[in-house]
N, C-alpha and C positions, 0 to 999 in steps of 0.2 A: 800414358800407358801404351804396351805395345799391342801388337794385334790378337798374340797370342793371352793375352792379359785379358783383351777386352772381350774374347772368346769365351775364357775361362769363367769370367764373372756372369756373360750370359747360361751360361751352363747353370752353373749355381743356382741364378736367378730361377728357371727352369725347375730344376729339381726343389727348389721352396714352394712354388705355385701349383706343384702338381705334386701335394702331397698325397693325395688319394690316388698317385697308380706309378708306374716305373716310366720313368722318361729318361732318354739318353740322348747327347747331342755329335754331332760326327764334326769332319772340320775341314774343309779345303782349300787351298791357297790360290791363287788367280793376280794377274796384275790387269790395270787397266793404263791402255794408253791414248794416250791425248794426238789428235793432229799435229802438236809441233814436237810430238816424240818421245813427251813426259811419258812418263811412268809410275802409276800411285798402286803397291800392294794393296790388298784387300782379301779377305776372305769370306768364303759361304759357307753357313752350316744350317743341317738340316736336325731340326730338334721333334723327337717323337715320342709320343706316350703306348706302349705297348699293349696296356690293360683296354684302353680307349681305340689302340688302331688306325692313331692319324698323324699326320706330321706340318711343320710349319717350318718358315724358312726365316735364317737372321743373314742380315748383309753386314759385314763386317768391317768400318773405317777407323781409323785415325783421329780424323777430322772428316766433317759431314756439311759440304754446304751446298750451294746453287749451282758449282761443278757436277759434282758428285749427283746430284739428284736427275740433274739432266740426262746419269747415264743411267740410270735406276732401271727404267723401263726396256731396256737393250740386256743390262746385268742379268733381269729376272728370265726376260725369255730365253736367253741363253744357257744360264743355269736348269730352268723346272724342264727344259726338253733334253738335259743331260744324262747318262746312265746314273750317276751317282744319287741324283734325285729319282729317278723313275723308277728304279729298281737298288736302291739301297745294298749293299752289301753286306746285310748284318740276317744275324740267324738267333735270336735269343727264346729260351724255353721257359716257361713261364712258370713262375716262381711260387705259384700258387696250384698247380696242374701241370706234373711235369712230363705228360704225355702230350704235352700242346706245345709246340716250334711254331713261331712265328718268325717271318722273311717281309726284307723291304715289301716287296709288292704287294702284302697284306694292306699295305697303308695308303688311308685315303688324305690325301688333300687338305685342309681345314679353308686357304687361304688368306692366314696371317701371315704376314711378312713384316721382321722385324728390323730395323734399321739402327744396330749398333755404334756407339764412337766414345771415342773419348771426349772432343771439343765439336759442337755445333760453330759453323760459321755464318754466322747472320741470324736473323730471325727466325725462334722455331713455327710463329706462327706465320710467318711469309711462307717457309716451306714445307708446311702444311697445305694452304690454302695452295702453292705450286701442286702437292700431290693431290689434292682434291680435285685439280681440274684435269688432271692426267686420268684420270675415272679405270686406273690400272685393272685389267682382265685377264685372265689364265681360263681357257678353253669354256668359255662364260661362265666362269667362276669369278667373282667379286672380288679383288686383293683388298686386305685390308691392312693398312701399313701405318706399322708405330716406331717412333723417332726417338729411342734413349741417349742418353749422354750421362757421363760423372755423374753429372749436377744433378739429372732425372733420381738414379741410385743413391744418391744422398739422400734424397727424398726418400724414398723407399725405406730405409731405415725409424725416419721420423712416425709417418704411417703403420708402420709395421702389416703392408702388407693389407689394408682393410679387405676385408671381405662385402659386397654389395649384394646383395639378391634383387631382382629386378621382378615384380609382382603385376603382368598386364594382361591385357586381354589379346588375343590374336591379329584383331582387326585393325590394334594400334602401334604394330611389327612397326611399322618405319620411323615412329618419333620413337621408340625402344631402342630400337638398333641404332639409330645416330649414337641414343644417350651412352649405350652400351660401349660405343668405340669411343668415345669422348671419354668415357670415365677409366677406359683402357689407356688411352694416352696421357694421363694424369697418374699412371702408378695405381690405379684400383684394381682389385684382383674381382673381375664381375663374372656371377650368375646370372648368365642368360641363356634359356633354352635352345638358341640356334647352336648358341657353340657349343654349349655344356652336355649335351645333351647326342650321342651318338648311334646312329644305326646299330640296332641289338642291343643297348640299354635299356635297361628296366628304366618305364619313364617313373614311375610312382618311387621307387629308390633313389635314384640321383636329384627328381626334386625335394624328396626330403633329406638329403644330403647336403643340399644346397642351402635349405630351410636352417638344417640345424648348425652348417659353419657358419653363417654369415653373421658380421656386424650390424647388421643395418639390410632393414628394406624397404624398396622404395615400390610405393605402389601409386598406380599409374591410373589416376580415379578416370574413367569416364563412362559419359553412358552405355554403354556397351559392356563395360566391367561390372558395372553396377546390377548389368541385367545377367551377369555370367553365374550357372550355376555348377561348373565342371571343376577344373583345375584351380581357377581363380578363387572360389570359396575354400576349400581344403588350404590352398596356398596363406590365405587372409587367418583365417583363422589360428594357421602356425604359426604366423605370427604376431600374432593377438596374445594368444597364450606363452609366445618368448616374452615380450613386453609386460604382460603379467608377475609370469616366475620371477624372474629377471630384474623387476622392478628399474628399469633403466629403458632410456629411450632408442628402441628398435627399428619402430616404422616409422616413415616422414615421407605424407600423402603430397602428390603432384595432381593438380588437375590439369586435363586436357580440355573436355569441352562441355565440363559442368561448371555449375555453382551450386551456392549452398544449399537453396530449395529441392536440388537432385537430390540432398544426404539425408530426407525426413526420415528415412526407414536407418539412415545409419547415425543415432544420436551421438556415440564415440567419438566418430569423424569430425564432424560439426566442429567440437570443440578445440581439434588439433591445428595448430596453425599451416598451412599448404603453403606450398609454390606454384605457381600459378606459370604454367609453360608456355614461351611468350613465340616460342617458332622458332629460337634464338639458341643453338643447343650448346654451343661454347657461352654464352653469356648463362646460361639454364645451370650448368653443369659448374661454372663459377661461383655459381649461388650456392651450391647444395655443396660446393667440398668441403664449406667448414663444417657444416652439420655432421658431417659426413668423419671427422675425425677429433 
């Protein structure tokens, strides 16, 4: 595929995942050169959702390996401190309220960064486990970087896209968020309230937004969930009653740091078979993908 091919398809992809608001992607061209004088085209584009307010960046290759990754870090900074990123040059009016003009600098950051190609070279889990220790930062914002190829978008087909809703309690933000990037880097389209969820959102609308597209939710037992009577009850219950109507299997419980004697008060639970999260979030998330489609 060429570059402009592999652009195109991430656009698309883009506007599939973000069917609940207007998203557009821009396109830049850039070469990188090597110490002995190569020269590898690539492109950056910035992809942003207007309804939402925020934007996320794709690095666009060829081919994607141990080269290439090495310059990733150098690419990024170079790019998010450029005018094209920082200030966007687009003016669009909103298609719902067309007294409202929205401009790049309306738009905040997410920091997703997406790492497009045609062909991976070498192992994606080697250069994973390279970008994991690279611990990537944009003005201590957290990058958080996923690896597509062909092969990824093939996938994507099969799946069609699942939908995950992530059901946890606050206190258990950091085995959430691993799971949440892990099931991102596998093609799952995930509900998680860090991302999903933006400044001036209605919180009670988008999570029941979220509630009512999803496939599948995975809720995230422990004690502290157990004792949760906010979000997490309304969240549980919606989909208690999907799984009802529905008659199909919606929820599929994970414990963190209970067992079964925590679940007296919840006899339903009891009875469901769990995953039992063993600290291990690529081995965790390997478990739950077949469930999961």
């Amino acid at each position: 595929m060429t570059l402009q091919e592999i652009h195109d398809r991430f656009s698309d992809y883009i506007h599939k995942i973000k069917d609940e608001g207007f998203s557009m992607v821009t396109n830049h061209n850039y070469d990188m050169v090597f110490q002995d004088n190569r020269v590898k085209k690539f492109k950056v584009a910035t992809a942003f959702n207007i309804f939402k307010l925020y934007k996320q960046v794709a690095i666009i290759f060829e081919e994607f390996g141990e080269e290439e990754l090495s310059n990733v870090p150098y690419l990024l900074n170079q790019y998010l401190e450029k005018e094209e990123f920082k200030n966007l040059k687009i003016e669009v009016i909103d298609p719902l309220d067309t007294s409202r003009i929205y401009k790049g600098n309306n738009l905040l950051f997410n920091g997703r960064i997406f790492i497009e190609c045609d062909k991976i070279i070498g192992e994606k889990k080697e250069l994973y486990q390279h970008l994991d220790q690279l611990n990537l930062r944009y003005h201590n914002i957290p990058l958080y970087v996923t690896i597509r190829s062909t092969q990824d978008y093939k996938k994507v087909d099969k799946t069609k896209m699942k939908k995950v809703f992530l059901c946890h309690d606050h206190s258990d933000k950091k085995v959430v968020e691993k799971v949440s990037r892990e099931l991102s880097r596998r093609m799952f389209n995930v509900w998680y309230d860090k991302f999903s969820i933006k400044p001036g959102d209605s919180i009670f609308e988008k999570i029941t937004e979220g509630l009512n597209q999803c496939d599948n939710g995975l809720l995230f037992l422990s004690k502290a969930f157990l004792k949760n009577e906010g979000w997490v009850r309304y969240e549980l219950q919606s989909l208690v009653n999907r799984q009802v109507y529905e008659k199909r299997k919606v929820i599929i419980p994970v414990w963190l740091d209970i067992d079964l004697g925590d679940l007296k008060d919840f006899p339903w639970l009891r009875d469901k078979l769990a995953v039992i999260y063993s600290g291990d979030v690529k081995a965790f998330v390997h478990e739950i993908s077949g469930a999961l489609k």
